[in-house]
C-alpha positions as CSV (number, residue, x, y, z in Angstrom):
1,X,0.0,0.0,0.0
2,X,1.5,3.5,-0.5
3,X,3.2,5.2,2.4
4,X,0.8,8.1,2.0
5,X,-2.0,5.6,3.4
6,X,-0.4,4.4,5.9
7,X,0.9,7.3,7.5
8,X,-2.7,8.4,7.2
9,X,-3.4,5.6,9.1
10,X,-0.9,5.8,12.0
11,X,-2.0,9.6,12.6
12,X,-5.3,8.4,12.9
13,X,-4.7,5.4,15.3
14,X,-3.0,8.0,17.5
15,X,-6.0,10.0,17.3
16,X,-8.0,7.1,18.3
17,X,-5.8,6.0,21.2
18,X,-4.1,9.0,22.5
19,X,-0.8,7.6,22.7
20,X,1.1,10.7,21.9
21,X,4.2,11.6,24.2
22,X,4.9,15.3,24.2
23,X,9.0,16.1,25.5
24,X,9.4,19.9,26.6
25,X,12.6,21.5,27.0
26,X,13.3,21.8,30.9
27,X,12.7,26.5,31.0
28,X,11.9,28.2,33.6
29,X,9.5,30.2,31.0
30,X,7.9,32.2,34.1
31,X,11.5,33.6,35.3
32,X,11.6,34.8,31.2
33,X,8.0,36.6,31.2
34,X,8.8,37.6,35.2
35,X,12.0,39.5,33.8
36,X,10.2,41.2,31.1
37,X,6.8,42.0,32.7
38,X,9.6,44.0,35.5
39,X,11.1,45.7,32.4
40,X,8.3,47.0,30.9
41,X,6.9,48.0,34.3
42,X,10.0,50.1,34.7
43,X,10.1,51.0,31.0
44,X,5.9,53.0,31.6
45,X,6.8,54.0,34.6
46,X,9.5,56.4,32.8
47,X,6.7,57.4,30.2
48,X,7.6,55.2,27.6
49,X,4.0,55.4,26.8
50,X,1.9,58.7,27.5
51,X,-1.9,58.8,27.3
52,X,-4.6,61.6,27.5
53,X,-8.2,60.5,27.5
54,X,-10.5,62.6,25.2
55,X,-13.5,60.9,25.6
56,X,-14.3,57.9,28.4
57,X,-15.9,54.5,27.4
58,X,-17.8,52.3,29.5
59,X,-17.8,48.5,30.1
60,X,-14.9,45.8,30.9
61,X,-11.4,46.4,29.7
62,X,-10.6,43.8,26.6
63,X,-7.7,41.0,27.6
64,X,-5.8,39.0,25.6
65,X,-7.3,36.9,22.3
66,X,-10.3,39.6,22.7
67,X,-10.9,41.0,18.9
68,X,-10.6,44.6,19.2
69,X,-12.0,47.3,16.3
70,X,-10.0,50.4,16.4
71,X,-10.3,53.9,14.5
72,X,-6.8,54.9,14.6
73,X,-4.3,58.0,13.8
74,X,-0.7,57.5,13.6
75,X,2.0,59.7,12.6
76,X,4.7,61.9,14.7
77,X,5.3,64.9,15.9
78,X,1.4,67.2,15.1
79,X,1.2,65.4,11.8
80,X,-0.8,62.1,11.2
81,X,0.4,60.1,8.0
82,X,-1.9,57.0,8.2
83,X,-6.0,57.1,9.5
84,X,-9.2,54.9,9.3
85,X,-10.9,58.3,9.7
86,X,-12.8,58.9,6.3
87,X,-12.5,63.2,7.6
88,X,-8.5,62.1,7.0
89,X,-9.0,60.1,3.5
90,X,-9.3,56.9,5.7
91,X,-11.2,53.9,4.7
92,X,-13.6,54.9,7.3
93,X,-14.2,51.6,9.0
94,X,-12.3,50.8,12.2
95,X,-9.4,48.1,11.9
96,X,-9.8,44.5,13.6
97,X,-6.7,43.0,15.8
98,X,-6.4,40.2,18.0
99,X,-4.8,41.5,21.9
100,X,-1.7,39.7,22.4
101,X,-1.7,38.3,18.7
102,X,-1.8,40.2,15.7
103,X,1.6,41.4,14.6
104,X,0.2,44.6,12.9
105,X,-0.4,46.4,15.9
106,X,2.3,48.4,17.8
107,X,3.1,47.2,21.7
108,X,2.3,50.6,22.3
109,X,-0.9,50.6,21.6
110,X,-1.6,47.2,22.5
111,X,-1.0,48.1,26.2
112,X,-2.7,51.5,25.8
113,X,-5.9,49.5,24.4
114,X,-5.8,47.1,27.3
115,X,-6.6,49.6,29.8
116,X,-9.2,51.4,27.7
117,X,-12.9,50.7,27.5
118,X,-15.6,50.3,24.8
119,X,-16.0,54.0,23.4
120,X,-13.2,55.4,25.0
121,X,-10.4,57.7,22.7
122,X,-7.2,58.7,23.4
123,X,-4.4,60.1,22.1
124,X,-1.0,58.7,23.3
125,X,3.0,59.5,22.8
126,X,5.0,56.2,22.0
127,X,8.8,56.1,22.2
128,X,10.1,54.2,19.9
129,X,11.0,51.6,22.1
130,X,7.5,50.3,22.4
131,X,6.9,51.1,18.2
132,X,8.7,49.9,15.7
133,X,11.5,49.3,17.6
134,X,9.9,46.7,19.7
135,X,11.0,43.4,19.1
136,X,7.4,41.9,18.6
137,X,7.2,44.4,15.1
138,X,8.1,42.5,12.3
139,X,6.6,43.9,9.4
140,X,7.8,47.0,7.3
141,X,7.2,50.7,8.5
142,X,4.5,52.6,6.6
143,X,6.0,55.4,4.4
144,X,7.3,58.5,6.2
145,X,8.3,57.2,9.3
146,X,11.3,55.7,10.3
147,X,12.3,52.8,12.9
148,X,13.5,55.6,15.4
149,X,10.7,57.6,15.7
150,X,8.7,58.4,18.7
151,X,4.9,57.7,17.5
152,X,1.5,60.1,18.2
153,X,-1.3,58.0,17.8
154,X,-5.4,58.8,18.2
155,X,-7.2,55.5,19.0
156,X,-11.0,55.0,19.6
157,X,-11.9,51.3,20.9
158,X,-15.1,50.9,19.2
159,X,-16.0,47.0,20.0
160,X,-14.6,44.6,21.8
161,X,-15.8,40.9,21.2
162,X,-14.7,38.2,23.7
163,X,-11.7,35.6,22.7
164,X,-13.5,32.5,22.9
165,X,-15.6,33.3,19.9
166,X,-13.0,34.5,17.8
167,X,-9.8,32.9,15.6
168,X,-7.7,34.2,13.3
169,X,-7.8,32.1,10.2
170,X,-5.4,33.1,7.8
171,X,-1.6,33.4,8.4
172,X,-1.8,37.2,7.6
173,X,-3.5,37.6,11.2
174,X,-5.8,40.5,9.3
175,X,-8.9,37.9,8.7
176,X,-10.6,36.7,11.6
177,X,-13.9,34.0,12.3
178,X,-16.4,34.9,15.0
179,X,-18.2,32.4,15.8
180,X,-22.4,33.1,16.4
181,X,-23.8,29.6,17.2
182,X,-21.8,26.6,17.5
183,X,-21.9,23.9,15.5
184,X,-23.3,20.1,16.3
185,X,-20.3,18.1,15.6
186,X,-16.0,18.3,16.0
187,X,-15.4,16.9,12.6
188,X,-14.0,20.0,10.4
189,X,-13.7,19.7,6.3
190,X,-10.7,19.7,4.5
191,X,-9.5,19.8,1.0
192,X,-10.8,18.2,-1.1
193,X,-14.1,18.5,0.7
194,X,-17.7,19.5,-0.9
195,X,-19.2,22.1,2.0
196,X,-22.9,23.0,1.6
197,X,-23.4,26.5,3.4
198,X,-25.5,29.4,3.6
199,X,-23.8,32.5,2.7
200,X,-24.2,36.2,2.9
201,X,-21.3,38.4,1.7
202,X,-21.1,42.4,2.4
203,X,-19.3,45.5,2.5
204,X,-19.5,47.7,5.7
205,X,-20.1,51.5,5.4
206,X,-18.9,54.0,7.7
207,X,-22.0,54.2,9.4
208,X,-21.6,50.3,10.3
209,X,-21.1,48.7,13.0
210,X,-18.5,46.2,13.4
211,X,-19.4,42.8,12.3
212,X,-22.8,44.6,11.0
213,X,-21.9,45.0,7.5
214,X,-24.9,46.6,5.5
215,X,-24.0,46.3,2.0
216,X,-25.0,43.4,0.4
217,X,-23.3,42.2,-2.8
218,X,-24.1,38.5,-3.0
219,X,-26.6,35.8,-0.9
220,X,-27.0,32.5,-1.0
221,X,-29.3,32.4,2.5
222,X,-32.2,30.6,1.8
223,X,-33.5,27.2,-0.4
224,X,-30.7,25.8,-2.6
225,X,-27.3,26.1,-0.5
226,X,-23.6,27.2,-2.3
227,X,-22.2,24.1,-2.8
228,X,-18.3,24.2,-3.2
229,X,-15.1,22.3,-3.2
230,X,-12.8,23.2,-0.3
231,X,-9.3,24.7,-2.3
232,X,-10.2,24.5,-5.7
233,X,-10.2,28.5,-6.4
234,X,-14.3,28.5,-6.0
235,X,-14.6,30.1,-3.0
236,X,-12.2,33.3,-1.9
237,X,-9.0,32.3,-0.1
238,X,-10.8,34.3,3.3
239,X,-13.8,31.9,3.0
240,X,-12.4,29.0,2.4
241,X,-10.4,29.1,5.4
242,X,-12.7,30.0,7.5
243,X,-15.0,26.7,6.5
244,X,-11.8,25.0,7.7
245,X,-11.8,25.8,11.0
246,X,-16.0,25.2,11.2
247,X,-17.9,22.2,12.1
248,X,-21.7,21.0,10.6
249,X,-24.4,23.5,11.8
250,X,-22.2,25.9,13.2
251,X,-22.9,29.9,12.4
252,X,-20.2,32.4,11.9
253,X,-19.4,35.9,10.5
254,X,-16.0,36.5,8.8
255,X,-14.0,39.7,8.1
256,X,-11.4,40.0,6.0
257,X,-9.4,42.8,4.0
258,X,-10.7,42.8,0.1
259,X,-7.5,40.6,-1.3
260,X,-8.9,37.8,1.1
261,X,-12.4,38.2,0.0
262,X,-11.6,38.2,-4.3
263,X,-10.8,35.4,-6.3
264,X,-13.4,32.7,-5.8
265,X,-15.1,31.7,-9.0
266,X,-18.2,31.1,-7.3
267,X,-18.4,34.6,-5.0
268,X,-17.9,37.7,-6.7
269,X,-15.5,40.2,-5.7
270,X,-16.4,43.1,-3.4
271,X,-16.2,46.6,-4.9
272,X,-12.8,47.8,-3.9
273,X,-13.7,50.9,-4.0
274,X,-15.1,50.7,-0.1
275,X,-14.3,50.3,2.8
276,X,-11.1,47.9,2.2
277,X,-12.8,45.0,4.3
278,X,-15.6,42.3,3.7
279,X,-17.4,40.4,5.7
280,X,-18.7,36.9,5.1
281,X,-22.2,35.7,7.1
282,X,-22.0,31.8,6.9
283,X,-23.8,29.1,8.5
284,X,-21.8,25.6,7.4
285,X,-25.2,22.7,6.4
286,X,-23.5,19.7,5.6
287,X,-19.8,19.0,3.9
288,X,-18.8,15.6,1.9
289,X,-15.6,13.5,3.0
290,X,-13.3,13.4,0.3
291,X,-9.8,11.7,0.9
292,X,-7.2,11.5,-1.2
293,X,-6.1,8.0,0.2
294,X,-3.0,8.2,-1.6
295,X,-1.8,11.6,-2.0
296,X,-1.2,11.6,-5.6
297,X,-4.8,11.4,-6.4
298,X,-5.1,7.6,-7.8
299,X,-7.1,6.8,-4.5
300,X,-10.0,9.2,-4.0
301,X,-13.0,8.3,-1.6
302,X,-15.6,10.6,-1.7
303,X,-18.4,9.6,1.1
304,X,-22.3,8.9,-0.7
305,X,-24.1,8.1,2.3
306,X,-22.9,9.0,6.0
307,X,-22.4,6.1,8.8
308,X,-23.2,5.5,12.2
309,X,-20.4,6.6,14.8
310,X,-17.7,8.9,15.3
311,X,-14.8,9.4,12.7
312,X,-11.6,7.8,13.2
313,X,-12.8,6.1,16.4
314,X,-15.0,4.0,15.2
315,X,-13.7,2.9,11.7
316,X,-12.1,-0.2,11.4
317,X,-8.1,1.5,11.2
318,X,-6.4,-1.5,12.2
319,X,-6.5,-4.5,10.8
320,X,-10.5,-6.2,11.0
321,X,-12.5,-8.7,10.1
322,X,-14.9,-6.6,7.1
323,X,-18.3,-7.3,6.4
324,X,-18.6,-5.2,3.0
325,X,-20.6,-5.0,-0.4
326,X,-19.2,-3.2,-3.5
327,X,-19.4,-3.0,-7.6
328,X,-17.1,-1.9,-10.0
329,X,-17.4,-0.2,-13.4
330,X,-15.2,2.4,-15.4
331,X,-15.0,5.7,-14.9
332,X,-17.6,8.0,-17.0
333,X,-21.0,8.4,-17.5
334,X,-22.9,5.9,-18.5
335,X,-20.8,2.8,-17.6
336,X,-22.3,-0.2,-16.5
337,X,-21.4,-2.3,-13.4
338,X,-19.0,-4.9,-14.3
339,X,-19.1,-6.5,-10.7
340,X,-21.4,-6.2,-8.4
341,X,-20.9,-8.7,-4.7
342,X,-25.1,-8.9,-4.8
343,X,-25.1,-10.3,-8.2
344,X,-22.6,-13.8,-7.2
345,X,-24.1,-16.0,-4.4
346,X,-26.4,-15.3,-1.8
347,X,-27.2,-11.8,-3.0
348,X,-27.9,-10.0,0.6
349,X,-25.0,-11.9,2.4
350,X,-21.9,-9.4,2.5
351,X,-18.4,-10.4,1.4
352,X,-16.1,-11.4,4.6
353,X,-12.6,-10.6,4.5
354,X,-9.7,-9.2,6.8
355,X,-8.1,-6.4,5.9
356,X,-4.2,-6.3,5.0
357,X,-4.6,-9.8,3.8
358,X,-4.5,-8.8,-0.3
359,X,-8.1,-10.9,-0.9
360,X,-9.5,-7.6,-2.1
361,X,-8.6,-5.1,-4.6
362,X,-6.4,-2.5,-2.5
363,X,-9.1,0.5,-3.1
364,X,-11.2,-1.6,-1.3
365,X,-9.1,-2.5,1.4
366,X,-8.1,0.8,1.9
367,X,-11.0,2.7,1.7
368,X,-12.9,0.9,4.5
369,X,-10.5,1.3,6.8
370,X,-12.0,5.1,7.0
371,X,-15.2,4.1,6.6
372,X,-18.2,3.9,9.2
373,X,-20.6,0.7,9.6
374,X,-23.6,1.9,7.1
375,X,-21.3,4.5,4.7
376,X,-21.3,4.2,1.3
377,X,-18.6,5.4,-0.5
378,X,-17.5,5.8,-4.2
379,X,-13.8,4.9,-4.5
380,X,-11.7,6.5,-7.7
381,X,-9.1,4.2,-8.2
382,X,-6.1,4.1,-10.6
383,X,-5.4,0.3,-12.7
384,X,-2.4,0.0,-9.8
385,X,-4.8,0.3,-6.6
386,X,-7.5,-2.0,-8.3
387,X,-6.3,-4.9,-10.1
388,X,-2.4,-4.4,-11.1
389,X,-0.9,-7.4,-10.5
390,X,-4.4,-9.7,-9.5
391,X,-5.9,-12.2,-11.7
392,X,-9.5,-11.3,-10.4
393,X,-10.1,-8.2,-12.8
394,X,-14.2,-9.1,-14.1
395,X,-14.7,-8.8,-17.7
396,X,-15.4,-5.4,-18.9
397,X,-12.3,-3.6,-18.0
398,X,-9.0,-3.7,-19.0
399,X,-5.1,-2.8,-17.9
400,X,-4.6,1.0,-17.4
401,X,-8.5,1.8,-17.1
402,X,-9.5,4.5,-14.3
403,X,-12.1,2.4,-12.3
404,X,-15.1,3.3,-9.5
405,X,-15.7,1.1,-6.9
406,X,-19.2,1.6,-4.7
407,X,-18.6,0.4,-1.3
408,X,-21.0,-0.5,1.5
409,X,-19.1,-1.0,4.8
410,X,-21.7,-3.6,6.7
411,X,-20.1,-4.8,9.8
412,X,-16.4,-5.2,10.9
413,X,-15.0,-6.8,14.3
414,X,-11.3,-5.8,15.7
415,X,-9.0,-8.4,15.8
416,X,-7.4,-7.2,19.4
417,X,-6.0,-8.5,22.7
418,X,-7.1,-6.4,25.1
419,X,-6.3,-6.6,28.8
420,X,-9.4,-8.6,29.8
421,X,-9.2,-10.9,27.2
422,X,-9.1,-14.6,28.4
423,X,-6.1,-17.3,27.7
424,X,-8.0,-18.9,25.6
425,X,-9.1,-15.7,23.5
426,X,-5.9,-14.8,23.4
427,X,-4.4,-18.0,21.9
428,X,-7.5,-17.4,19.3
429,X,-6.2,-14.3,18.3
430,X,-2.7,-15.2,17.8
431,X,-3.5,-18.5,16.2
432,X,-5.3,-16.6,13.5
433,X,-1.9,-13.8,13.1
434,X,0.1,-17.1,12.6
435,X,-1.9,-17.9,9.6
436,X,-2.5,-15.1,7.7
437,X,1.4,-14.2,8.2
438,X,2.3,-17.9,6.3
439,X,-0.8,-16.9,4.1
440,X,1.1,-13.9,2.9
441,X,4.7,-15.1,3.0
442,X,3.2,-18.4,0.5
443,X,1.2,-15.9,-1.6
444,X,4.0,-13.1,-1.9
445,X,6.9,-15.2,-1.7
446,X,9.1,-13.0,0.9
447,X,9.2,-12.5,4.4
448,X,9.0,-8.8,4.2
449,X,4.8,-8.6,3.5
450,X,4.8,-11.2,6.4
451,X,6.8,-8.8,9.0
452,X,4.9,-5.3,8.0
């Protein structure tokens, strides 16, 4: 089988059975922060940051993960050079950071906006210390101001939206998921999953309030749902990551800047002639399992009807005793079934066989190892994961043919020694390993298949 499977596979047995070990280097990390909380406690205490309060707020203080919407004014000296004030040429919507995370936001006014409150505005001197020569800046200096510069800011904390909602989904740190109602389930999509969602995309005005963009410019909220595939270039690269990090049922509102929010075939692109942000209303329906069992895209399992239990733990990973129906055809519309397990025998009786043992095509094998008892699932299979190499190809298709396989996962039972397991069970159990290991090494002729 190709390594790509099975180190799908292992992951996923670890995910089952928690048997990760985690090794941390032996730091004091405390006596770290403890020496630079002191520092910068000495550093404000000498006015590395001055603030004047023009107008007071109400409400808790925001802490760390809290989103944060600023309006903001920075330049030096009596001179601002960059403003979300549309009165200063701003975009005139206030900017979105992350306390304690986003690496767009000066240290200096981080620690200012921690001891502000909703509504409050202030203006504050920075030195440059605690600007852009702080450490934690990373990113270039806007035009007309220079690393050494001691920064005048204006800052207005407009809305503050507690942490545990919130998550920055792109690496950028400028697009962020709020999360309205959760979702029903843990499982998350991936590429190349097909999501089903409801979807509302807008541009805020100046009169908006944050996360209450007005201006509609596409909807998809009611009767048929979007349907797209996750990283194929349909959806906007701000969208699509945010339907990564969501679960079925779950409602959320994205913001992102307009870059973030263009580029999807399937969602227009805002008018970039506003407010420089969008904002994405989506509530996640339902989303399709599609694996790529083998990583080059011979081996594609794409789920037709969901199982009973909870994915990985209660798919048959390890090697199993399978209870299983499935048909074969080739690949295009219009094929017939060349094989079908109810057409040979006793029609309703499954086919038994234990995985890893080479009695069934590999796309077989493979695929119901990530199956659940009741899924059915139609398996794209290259000539080299279906019959390369077997003399049980039916009639109908020939070498180098792209085939699909239709597979019903019935039943399945562990093989397993557990702790409680009797002598006698036990013997059972390793009678049966002894077997199928001479099986293989008669049928494959070395004693490598035997050992792995």
């Amino acid at each position: 089988m190709a390594s790509a499977f099975q180190s799908c596979l292992a992951l996923l047995q670890l995910q089952v059975y928690r048997e990760t070990l985690e090794l941390q280097p032996n730091v004091d990390e405390k006596g770290i922060d403890d020496e630079a909380d002191f520092q910068q406690a000495e550093d404000l205490s000498k006015g590395a940051i001055l603030k004047a309060t023009l107008d007071e707020g109400s409400g808790e203080v925001p802490a760390t993960n809290d989103l944060v919407f600023l309006h903001l004014r920075i330049g030096k000296g009596n001179s601002y050079l960059t403003s979300t004030r549309p009165e200063d040429g701003g975009q005139g919507h206030p900017q979105p950071f992350i306390l304690g995370k986003s690496k767009n936001l000066l240290k200096g006014l981080e620690l200012a906006v921690r001891g502000m409150r909703r509504g409050e505005r202030a203006v504050l001197d920075i030195q440059p210390g605690y600007a852009y020569q702080h450490r934690t800046w990373v990113l270039d200096i806007p035009p007309g101001l220079r690393k050494g510069d001691t920064i005048h800011a204006e800052v207005e904390l407009v809305e503050v939206v507690p942490g545990r909602t919130v998550r920055a989904v792109l690496a950028a740190e400028d697009t962020f998921k709020v999360t309205e109602q959760a979702g029903r389930d843990f499982e998350t999509p991936r590429a190349p999953y097909k999501v089903k969602l409801h979807l509302r995309a807008s541009t805020p005005s100046s009169d908006d309030r944050p996360l209450g963009a007005s201006q509609t410019y596409f909807t998809m909220q009611s009767g048929t749902p979007l349907e797209a595939t996750l990283d194929s270039g349909q959806l906007p690269p701000g969208l699509d990551a945010a339907l990564h990090s969501m679960v079925r049922g779950e409602r959320s509102i994205v913001t992102c800047p307009h870059e973030a929010a263009s580029g999807g075939t399937l969602v227009p692109d805002p008018d970039a002639s506003g407010s420089g942000r969008a904002e994405f209303a989506i509530e996640l329906l339902d989303f399709t399992q599609v694996r790529d069992l083998t990583g080059s895209g011979e081996l594609v399992k794409t789920i037709m009807q969901q199982g009973e239990g909870v994915f990985p733990v209660d798919c048959p990973v390890e090697d199993s005793l399978i209870q299983a129906h499935w048909r074969v055809r080739r690949q295009g519309a219009g094929e017939a079934w060349v094989f079908d397990t109810r057409s040979a025998g006793d029609a309703q009786r499954p086919i038994e066989f234990d995985t890893g043992m080479a009695t069934v095509p590999d796309a077989v094998d493979m695929a119901v190892r990530l199956m659940l008892e009741g899924e059915v699932a139609l398996v794209t299979s290259s000539w080299r994961y279906a019959y390369q190499g077997r003399a049980d190809a039916p009639q109908g298709v020939t070498e180098g043919d792209t085939l699909e396989f239709e597979v019903e996962l019935v039943h399945f039972e562990r093989d397993q020694i557990r702790e409680d397991t009797t002598t006698a069970g036990r013997l059972t159990v390793a009678s049966k390993w002894k077997d199928q290991g001479n099986m293989l090494f008669r049928r494959v002729g070395r004693m490598l298949t035997a050992g792995g």
